[in-house]
Backbone as CSV, one residue per row, in Angstrom:
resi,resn,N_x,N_y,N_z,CA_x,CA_y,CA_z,C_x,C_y,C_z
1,UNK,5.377,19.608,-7.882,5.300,18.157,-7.682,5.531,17.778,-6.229
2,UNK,6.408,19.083,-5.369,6.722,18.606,-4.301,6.826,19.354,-3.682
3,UNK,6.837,19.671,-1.799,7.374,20.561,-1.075,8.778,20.194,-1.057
4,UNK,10.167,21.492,-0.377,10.989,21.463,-0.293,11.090,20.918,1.211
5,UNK,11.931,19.995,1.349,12.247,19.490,2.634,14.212,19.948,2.960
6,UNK,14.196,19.388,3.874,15.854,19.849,4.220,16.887,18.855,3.777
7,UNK,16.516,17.450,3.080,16.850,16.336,2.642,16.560,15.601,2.167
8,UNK,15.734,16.163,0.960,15.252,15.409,0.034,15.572,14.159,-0.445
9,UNK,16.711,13.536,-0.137,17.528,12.213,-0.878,17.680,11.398,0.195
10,UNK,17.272,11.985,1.292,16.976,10.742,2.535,15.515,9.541,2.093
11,UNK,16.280,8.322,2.442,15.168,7.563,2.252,15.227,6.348,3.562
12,UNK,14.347,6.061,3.898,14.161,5.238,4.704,12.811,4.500,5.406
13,UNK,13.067,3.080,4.882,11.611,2.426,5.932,12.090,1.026,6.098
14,UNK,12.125,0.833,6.998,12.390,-0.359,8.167,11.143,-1.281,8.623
15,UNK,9.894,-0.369,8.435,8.994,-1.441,8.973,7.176,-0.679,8.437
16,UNK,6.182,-1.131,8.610,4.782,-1.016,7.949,4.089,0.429,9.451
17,UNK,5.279,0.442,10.645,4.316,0.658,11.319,5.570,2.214,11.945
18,UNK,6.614,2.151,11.596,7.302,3.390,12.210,6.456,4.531,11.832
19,UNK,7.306,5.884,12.955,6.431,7.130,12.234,6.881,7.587,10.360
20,UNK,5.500,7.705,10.171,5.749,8.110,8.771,6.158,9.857,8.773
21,UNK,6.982,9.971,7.765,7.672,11.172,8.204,7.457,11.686,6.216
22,UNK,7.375,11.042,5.145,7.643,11.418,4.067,6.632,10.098,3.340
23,UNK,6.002,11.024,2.679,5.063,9.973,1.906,4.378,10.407,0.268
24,UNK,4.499,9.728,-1.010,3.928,9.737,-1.969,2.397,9.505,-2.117
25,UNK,1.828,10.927,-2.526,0.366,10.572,-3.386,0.036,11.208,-4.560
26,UNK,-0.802,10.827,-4.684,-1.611,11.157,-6.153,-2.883,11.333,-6.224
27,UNK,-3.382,12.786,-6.392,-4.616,13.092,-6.580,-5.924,12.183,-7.855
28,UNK,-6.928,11.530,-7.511,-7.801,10.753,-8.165,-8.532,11.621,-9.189
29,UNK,-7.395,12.352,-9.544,-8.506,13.333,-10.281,-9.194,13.024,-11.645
30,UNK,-8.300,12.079,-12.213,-8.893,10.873,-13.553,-8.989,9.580,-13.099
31,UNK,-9.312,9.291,-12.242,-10.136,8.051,-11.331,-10.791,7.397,-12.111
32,UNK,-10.955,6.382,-12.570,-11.977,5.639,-13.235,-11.837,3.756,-13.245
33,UNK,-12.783,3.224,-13.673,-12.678,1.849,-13.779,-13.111,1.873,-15.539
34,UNK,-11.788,1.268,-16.152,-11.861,1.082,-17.450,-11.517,-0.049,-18.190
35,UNK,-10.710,-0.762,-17.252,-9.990,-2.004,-17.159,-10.641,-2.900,-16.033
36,UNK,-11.583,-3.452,-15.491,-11.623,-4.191,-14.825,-10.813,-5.532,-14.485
37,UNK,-10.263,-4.926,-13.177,-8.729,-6.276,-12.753,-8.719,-6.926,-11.298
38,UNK,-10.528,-6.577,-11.198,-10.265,-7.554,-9.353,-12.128,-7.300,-9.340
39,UNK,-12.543,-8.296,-8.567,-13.591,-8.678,-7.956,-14.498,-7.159,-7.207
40,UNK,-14.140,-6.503,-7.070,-14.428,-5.136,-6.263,-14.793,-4.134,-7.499
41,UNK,-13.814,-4.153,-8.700,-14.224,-3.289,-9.738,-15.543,-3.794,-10.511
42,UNK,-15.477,-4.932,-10.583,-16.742,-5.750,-11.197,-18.379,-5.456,-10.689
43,UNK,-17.899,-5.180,-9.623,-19.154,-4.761,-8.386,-19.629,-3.551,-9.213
44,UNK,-18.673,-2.620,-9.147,-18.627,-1.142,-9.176,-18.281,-0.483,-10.986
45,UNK,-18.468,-1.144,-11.653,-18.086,-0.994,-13.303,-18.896,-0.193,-13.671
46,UNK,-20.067,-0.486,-13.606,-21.013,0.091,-14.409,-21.632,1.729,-13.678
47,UNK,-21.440,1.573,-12.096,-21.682,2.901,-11.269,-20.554,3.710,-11.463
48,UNK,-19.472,3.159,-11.413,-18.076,3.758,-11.981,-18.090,4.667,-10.761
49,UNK,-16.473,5.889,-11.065,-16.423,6.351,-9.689,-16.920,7.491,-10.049
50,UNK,-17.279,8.398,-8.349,-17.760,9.965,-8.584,-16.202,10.803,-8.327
51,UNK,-15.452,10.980,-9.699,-14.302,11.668,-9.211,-14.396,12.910,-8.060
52,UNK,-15.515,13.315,-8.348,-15.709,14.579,-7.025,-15.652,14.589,-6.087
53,UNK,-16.377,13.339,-5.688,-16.139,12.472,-4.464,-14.692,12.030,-3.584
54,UNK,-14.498,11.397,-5.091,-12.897,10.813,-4.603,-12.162,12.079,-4.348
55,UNK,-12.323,13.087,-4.781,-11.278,14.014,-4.798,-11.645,14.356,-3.688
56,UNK,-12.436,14.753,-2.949,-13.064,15.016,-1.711,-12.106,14.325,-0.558
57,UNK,-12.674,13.512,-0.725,-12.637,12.521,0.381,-10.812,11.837,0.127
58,UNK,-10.372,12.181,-0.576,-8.391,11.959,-0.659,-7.994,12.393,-0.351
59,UNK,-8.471,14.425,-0.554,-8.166,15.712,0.106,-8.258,15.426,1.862
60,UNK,-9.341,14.997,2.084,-9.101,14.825,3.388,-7.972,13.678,4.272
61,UNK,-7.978,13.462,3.491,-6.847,11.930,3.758,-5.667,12.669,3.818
62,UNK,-5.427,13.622,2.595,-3.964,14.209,2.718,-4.303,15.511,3.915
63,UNK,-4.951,16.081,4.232,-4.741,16.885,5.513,-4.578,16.640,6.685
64,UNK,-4.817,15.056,7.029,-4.547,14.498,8.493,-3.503,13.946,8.191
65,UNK,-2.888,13.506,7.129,-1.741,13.325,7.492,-0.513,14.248,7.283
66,UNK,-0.902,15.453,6.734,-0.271,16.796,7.340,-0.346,17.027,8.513
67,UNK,-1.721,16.796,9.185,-2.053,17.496,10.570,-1.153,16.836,11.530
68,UNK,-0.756,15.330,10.894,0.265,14.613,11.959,1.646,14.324,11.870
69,UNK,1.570,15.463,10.936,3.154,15.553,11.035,4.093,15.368,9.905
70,UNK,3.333,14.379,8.924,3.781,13.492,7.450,3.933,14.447,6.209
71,UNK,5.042,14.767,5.933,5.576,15.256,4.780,4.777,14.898,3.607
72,UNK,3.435,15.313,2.737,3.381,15.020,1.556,3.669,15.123,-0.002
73,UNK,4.292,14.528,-0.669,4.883,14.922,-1.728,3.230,14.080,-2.579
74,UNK,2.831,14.635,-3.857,2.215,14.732,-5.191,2.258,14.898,-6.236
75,UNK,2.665,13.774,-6.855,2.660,13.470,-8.199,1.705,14.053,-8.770
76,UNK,1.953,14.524,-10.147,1.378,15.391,-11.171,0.222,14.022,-11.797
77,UNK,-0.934,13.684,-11.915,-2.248,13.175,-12.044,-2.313,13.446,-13.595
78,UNK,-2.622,12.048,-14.407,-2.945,12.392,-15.556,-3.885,11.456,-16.518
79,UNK,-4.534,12.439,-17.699,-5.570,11.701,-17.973,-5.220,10.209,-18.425
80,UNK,-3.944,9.705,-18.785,-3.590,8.358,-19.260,-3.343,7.628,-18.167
81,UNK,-3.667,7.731,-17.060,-3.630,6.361,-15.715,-4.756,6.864,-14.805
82,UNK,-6.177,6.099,-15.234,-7.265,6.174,-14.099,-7.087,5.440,-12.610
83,UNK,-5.348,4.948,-12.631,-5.506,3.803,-11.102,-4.507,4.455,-10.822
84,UNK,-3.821,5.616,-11.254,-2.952,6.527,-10.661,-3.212,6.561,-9.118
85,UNK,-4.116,7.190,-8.764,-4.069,7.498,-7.102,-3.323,6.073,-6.291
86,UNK,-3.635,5.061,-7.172,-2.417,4.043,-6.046,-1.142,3.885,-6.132
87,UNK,-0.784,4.612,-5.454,0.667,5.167,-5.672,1.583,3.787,-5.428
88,UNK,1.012,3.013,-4.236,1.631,2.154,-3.217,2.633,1.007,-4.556
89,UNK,1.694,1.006,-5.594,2.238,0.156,-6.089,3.151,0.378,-7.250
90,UNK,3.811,1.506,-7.613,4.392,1.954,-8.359,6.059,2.107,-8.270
91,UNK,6.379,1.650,-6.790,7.465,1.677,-6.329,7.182,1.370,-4.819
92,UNK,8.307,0.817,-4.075,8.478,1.073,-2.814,9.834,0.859,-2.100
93,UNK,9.680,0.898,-0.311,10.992,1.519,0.079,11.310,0.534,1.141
94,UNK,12.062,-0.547,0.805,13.086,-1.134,1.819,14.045,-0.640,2.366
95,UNK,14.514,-0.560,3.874,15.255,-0.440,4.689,16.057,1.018,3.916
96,UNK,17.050,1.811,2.927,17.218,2.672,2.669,16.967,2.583,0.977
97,UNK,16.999,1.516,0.154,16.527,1.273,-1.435,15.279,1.675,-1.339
98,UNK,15.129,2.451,-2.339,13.913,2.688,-3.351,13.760,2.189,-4.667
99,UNK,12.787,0.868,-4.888,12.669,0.290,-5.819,11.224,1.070,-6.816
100,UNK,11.922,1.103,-7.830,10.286,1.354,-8.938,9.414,-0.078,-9.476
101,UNK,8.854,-0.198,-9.674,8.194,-1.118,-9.863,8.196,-1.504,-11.237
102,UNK,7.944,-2.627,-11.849,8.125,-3.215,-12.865,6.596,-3.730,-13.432
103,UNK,5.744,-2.562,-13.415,3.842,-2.683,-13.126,3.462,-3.932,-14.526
104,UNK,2.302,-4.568,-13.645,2.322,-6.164,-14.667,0.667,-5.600,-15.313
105,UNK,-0.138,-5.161,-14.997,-1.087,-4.550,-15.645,-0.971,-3.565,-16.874
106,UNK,-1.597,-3.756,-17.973,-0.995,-3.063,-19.084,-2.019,-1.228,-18.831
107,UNK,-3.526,-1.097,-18.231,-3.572,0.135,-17.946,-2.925,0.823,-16.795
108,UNK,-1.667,0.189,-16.297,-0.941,0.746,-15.142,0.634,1.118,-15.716
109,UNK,0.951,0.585,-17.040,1.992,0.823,-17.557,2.420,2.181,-17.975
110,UNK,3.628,2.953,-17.412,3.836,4.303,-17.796,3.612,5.107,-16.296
111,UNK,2.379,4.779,-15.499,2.888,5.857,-14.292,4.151,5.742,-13.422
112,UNK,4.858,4.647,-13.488,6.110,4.436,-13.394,7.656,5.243,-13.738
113,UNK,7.142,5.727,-14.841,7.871,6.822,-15.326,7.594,8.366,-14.553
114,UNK,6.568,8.408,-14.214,5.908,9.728,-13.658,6.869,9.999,-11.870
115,UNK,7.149,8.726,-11.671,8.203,8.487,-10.245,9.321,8.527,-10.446
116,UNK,9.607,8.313,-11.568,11.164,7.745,-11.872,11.376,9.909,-11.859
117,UNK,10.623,10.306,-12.795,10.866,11.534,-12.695,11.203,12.901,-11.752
118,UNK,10.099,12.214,-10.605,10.283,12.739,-9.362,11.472,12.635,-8.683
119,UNK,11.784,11.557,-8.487,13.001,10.864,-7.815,14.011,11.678,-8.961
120,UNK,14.252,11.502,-9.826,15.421,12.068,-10.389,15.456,13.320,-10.412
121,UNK,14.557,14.046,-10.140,14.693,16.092,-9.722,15.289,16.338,-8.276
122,UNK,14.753,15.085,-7.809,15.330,15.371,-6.077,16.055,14.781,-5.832
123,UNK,17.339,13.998,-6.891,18.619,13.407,-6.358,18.138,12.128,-5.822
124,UNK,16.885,11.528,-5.706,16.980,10.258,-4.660,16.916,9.142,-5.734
125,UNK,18.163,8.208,-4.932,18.758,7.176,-5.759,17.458,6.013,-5.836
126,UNK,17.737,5.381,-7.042,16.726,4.574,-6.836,16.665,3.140,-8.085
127,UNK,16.800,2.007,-7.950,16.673,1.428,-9.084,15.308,0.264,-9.776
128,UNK,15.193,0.006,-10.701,13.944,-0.916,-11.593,14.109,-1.609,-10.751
129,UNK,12.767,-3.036,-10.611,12.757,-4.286,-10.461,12.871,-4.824,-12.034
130,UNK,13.738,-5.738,-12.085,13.680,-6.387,-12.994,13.203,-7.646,-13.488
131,UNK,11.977,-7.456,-12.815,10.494,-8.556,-13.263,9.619,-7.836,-12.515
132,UNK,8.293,-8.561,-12.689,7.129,-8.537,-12.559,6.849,-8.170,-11.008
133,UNK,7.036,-7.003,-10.487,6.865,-7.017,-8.929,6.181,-5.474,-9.094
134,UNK,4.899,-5.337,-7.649,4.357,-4.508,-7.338,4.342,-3.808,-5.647
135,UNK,4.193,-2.962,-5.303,4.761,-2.489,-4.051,3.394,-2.966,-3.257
136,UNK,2.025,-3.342,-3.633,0.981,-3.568,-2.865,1.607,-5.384,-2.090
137,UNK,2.088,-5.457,-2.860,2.799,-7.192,-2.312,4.238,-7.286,-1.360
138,UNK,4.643,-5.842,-1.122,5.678,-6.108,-0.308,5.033,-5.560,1.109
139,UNK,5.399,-6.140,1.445,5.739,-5.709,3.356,6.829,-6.076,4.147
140,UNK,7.081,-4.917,4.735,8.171,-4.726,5.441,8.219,-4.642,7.174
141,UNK,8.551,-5.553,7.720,8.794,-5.648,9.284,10.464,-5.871,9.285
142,UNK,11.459,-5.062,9.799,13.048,-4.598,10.302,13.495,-5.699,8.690
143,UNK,13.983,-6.676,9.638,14.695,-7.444,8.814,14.063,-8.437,7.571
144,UNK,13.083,-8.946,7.857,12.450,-9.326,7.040,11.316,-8.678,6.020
145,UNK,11.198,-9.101,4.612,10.515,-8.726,3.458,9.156,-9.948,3.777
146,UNK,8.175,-9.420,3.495,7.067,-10.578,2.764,6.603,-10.037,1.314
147,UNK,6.840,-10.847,1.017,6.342,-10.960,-0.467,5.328,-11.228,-1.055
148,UNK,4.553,-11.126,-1.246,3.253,-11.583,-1.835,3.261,-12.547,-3.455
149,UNK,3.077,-13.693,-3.774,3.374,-14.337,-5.133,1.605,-14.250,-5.175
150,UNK,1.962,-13.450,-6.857,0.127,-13.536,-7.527,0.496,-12.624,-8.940
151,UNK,-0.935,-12.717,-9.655,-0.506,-12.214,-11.165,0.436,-10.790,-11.145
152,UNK,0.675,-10.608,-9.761,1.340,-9.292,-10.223,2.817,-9.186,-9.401
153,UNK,2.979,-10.096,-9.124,4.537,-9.895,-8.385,4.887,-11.582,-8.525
154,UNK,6.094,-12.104,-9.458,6.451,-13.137,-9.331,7.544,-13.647,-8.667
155,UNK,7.894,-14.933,-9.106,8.549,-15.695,-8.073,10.537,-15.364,-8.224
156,UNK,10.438,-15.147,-9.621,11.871,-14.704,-10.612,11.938,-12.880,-9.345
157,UNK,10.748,-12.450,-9.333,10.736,-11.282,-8.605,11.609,-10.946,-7.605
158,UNK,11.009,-12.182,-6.710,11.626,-12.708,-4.855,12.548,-13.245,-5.382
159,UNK,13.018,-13.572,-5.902,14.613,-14.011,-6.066,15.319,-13.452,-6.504
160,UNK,14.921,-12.324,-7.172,15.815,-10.922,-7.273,15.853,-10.049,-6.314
161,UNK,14.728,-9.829,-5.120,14.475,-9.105,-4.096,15.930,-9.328,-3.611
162,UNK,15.401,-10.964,-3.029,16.599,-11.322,-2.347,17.960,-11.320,-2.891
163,UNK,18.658,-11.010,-3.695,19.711,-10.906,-4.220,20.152,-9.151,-4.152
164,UNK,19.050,-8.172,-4.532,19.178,-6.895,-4.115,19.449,-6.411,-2.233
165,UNK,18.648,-7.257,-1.884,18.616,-6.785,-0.129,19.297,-8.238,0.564
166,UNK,20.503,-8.146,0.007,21.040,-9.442,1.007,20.936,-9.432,2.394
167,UNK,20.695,-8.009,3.190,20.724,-7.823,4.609,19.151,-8.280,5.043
168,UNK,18.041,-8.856,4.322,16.977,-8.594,4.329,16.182,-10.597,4.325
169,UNK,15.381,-10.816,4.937,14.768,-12.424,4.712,13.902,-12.265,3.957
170,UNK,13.831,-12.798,2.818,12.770,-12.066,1.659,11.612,-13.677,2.056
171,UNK,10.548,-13.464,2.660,9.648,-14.575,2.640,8.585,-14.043,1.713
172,UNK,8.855,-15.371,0.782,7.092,-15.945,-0.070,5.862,-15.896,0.673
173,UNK,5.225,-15.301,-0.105,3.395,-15.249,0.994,2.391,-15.529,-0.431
174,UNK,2.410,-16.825,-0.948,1.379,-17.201,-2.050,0.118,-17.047,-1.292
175,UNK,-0.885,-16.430,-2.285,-2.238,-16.266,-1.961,-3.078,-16.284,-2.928
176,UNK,-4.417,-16.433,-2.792,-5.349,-16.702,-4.008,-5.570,-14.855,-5.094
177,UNK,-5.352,-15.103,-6.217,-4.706,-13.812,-6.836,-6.352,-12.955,-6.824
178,UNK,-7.163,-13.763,-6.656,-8.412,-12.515,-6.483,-8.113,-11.616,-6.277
179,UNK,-7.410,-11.586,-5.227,-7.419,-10.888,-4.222,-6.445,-9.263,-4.800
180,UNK,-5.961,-9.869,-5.696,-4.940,-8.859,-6.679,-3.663,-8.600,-5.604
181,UNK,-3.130,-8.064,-4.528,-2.515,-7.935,-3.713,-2.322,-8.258,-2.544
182,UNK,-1.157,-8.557,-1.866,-0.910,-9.042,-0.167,-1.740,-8.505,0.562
183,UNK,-1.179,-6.838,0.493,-2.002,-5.809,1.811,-3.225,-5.679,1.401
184,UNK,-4.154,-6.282,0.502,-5.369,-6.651,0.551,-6.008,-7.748,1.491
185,UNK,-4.977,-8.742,2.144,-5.199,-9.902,2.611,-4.281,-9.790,4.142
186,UNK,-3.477,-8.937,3.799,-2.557,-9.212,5.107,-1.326,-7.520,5.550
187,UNK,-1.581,-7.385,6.573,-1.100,-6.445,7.243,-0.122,-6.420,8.247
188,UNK,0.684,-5.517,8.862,1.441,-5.429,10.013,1.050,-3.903,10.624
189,UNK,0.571,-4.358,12.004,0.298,-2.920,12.812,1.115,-2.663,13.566
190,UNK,2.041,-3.499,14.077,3.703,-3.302,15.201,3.949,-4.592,15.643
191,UNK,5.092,-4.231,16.170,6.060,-6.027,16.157,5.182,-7.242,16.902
192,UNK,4.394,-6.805,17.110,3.194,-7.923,17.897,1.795,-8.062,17.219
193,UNK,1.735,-7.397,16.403,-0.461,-7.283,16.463,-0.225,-7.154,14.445
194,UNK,-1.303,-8.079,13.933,-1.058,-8.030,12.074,-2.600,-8.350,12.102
195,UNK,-3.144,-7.633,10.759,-4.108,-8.417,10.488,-4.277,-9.089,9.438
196,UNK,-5.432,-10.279,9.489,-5.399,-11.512,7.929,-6.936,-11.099,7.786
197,UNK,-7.161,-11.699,6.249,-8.017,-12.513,6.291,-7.414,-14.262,5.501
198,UNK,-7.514,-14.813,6.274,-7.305,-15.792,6.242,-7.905,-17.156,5.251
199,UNK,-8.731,-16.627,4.862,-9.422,-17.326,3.670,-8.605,-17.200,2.112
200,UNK,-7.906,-16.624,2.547,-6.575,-15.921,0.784,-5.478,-16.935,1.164
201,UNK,-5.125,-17.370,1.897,-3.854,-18.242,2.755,-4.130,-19.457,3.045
202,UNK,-2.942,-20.260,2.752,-2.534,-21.522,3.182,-3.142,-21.627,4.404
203,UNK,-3.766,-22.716,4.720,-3.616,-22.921,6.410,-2.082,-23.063,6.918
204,UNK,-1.349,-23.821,6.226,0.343,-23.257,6.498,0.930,-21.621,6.554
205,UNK,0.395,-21.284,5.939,1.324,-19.647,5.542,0.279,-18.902,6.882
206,UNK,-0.891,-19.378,7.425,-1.326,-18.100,8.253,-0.959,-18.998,9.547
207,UNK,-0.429,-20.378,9.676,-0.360,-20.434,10.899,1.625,-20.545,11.095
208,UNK,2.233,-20.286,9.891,3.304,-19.382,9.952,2.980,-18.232,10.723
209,UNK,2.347,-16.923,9.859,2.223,-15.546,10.215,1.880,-15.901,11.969
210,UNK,0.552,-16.472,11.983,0.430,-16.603,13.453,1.642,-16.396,14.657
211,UNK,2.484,-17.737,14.194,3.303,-17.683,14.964,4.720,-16.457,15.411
212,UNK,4.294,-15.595,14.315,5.247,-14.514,14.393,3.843,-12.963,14.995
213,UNK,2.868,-13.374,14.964,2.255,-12.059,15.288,0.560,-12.357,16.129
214,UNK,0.001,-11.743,16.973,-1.571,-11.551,17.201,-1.812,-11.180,15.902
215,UNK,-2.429,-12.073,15.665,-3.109,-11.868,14.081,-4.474,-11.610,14.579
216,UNK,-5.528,-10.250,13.728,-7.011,-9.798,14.404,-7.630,-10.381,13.044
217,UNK,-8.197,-11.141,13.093,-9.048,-11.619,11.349,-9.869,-10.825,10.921
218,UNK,-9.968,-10.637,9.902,-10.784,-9.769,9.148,-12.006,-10.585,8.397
219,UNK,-13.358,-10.462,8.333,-14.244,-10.861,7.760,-14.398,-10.717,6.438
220,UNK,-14.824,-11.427,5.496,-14.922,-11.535,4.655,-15.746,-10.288,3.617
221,UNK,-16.678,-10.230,4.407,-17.513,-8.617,4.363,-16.401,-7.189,3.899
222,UNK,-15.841,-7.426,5.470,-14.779,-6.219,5.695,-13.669,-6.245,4.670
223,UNK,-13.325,-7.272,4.470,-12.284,-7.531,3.675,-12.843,-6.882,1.956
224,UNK,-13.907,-6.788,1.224,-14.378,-6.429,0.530,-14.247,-5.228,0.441
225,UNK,-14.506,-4.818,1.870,-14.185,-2.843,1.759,-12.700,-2.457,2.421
226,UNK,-11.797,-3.581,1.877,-10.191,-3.241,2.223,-9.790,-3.306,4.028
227,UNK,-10.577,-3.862,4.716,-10.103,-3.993,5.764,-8.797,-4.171,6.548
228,UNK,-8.337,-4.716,5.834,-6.824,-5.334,5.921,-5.843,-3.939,5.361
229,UNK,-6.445,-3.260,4.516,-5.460,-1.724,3.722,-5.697,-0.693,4.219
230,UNK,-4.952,-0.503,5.639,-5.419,0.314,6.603,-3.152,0.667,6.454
231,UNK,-3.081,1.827,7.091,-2.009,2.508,7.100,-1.477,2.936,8.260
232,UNK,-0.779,2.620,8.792,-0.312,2.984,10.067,0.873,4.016,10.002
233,UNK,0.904,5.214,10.965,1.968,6.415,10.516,2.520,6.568,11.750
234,UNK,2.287,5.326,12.856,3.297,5.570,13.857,2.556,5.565,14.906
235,UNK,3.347,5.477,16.288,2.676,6.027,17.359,1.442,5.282,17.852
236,UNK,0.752,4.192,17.147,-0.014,3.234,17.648,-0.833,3.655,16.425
237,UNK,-1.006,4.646,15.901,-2.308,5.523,15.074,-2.135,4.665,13.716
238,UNK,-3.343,4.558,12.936,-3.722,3.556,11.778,-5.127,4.307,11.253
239,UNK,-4.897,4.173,9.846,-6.015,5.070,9.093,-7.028,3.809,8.571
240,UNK,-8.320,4.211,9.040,-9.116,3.043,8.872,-10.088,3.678,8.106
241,UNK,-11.308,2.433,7.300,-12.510,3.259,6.817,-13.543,3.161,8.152
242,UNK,-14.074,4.145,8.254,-15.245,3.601,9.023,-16.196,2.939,8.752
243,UNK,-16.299,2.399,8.074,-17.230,0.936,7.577,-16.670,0.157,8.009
244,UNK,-15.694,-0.065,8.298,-15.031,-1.559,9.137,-14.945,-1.585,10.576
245,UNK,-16.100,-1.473,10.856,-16.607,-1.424,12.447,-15.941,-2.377,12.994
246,UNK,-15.761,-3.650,12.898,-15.448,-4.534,13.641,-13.764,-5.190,13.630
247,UNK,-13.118,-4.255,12.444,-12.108,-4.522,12.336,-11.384,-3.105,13.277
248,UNK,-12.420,-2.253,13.052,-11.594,-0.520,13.885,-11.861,-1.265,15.212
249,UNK,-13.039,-1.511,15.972,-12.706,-2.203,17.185,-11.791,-3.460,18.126
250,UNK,-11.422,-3.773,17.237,-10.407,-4.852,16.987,-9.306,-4.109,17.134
251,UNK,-9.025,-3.348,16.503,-7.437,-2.780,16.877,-7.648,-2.160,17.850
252,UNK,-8.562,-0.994,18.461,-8.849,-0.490,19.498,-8.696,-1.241,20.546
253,UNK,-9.225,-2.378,20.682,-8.671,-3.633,21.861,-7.329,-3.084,22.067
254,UNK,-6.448,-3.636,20.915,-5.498,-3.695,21.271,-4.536,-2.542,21.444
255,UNK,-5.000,-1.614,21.328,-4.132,-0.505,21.660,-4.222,0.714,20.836
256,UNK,-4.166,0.348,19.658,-4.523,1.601,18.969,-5.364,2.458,18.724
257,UNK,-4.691,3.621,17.853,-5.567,4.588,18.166,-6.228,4.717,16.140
258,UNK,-7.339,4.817,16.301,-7.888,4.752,14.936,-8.460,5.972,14.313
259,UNK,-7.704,6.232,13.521,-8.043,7.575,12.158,-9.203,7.474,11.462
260,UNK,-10.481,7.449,11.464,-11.413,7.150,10.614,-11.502,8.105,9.338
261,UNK,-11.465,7.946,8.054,-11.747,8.600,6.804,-12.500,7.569,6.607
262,UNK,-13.541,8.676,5.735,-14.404,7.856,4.474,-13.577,7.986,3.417
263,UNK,-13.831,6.739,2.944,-12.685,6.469,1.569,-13.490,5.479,0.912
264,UNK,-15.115,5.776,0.697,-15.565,4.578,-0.107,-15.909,4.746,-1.771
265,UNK,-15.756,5.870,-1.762,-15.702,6.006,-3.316,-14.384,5.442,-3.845
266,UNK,-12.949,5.874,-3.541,-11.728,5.169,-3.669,-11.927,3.616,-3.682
267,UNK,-12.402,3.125,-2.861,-11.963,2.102,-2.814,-13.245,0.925,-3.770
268,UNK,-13.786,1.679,-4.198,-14.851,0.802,-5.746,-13.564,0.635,-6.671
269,UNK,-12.621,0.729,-6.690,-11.634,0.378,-7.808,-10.593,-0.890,-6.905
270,UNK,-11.069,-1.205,-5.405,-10.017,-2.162,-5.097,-8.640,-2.038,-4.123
271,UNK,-8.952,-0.435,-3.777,-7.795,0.078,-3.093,-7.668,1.053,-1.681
272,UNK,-7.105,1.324,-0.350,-7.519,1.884,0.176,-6.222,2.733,0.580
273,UNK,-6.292,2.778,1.944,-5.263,4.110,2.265,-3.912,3.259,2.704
274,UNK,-3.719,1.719,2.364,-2.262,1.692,2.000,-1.662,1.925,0.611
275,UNK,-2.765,1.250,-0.117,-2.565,1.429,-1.821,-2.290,2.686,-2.252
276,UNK,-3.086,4.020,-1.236,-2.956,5.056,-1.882,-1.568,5.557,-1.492
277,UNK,-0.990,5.251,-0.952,0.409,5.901,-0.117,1.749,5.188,-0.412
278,UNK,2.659,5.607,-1.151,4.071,5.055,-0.756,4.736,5.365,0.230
279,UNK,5.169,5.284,1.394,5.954,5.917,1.965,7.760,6.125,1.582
280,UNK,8.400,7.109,1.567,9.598,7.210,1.732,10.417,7.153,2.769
281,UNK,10.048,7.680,3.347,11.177,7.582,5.252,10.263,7.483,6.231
282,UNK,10.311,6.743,7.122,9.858,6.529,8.104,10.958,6.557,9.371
283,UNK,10.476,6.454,10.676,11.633,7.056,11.565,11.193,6.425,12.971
């Protein structure tokens, strides 16, 4: 299920953009759209996915981020969760807590247990949300949480966040639930530079974000092929698809350095290379 590390029960993430040092995935190896639960699967229902493909093209995802350094741990893949490979939302990791997720989709119910398991072979502490919350809706910059409010992370949620991470500003980020998740709509690349698409958001809530970040907008197009669910593992570096030409040049402006994978079979179900990744420690 896992490589041996020297500290397995270390946990830590502080922010969307430190180096990633320890990270959760899950091979797509029962990949499928069976449940249609977002605008992207609807597209893609009837072509459904080429697991061969996906498996392909994930494999490569997990060797660069070996090649750079990132500890991968892999969950055991099974035929009862075809949305398994998105790990992101099954749990995630504030400042040193590791929360499991409390999954609001009924074909997502149970891979939850498949983490809880992991975590309990390797000693790392960890407790439930006790409501309706998903890890694709949190984001994390130092002190502050954003939250994402939509059918899958509620409001009873963030008010338990905030009661768990008192050291922590748990901010509301309501958005139109199409969209199924935050980091579908909204990102952090380092303490200055985020990206939106801005059409999911308040004109209040993005000219909030504004004021806390260079926000790079994402097109509506791009946004379709996950533009915004790009992964950053440190060091300026961010895993992009290359279909998002104009969003990879966009960060390139600004400094970074861009990982291109094809990840378009994955992402006919709605998800890309943040969804696919939990991280555990970052550094």
């Amino acid at each position: 299920m896992s490589s041996p590390v020297e500290d397995q029960s270390k946990t830590s993430v502080n922010t969307e953009y430190d180096t990633l040092k320890r990270v959760i995935l899950c091979k797509p190896k029962f990949m499928a759209i069976e449940d249609v639960i977002n605008d992207t699967q609807k597209k893609y229902a009837e072509e459904n996915i080429d697991t061969e493909l996906a498996m392909k093209q994930h494999q490569e995802f997990e060797q660069l981020l070996v090649a750079h350094g990132v500890e991968v741990i892999t969950l055991p893949s099974s035929e009862k969760f075809p949305e398994q490979v998105f790990t992101r939302d099954i749990g995630f990791t504030v400042g040193d807590e590791v929360f499991v997720a409390e999954m609001a989709s009924d074909i997502r119910k149970g891979e939850e247990e498949v983490l809880e398991e992991f975590l309990e072979d390797e000693n790392i502490e960890y407790q439930t949300t006790t409501d309706r919350v998903e890890g694709g809706d949190v984001i994390v910059d130092r002190n502050k949480v954003y939250v994402g409010i939509s059918s899958r992370t509620s409001d009873k949620a963030v008010r338990n966040l905030q009661r768990d991470l008192p050291k922590h500003d748990i901010i509301r980020v309501p958005f139109n639930e199409k969209y199924l998740h935050l980091d579908c709509v909204f990102n952090i690349l380092s303490p200055e530079v985020g990206l939106i698409f801005p059409e999911a958001l308040s004109a209040d809530m993005v000219e909030m974000l504004s004021q806390k970040y260079k926000l790079i907008e994402v097109s509506p197009e791009e946004q379709f092929t996950m533009g915004t669910n790009v992964l950053s593992i440190g060091g300026g570096k961010v895993f992009s698809l290359p279909q998002n030409e104009n969003v990879n040049a966009a960060m390139r402006a600004h400094g970074f350095e861009v990982i291109e994978v094809d990840f378009s079979e994955i992402i006919k179900s709605g998800g890309s290379f943040r969804c696919c990744s939990m991280p555990l420690e970052r550094k």
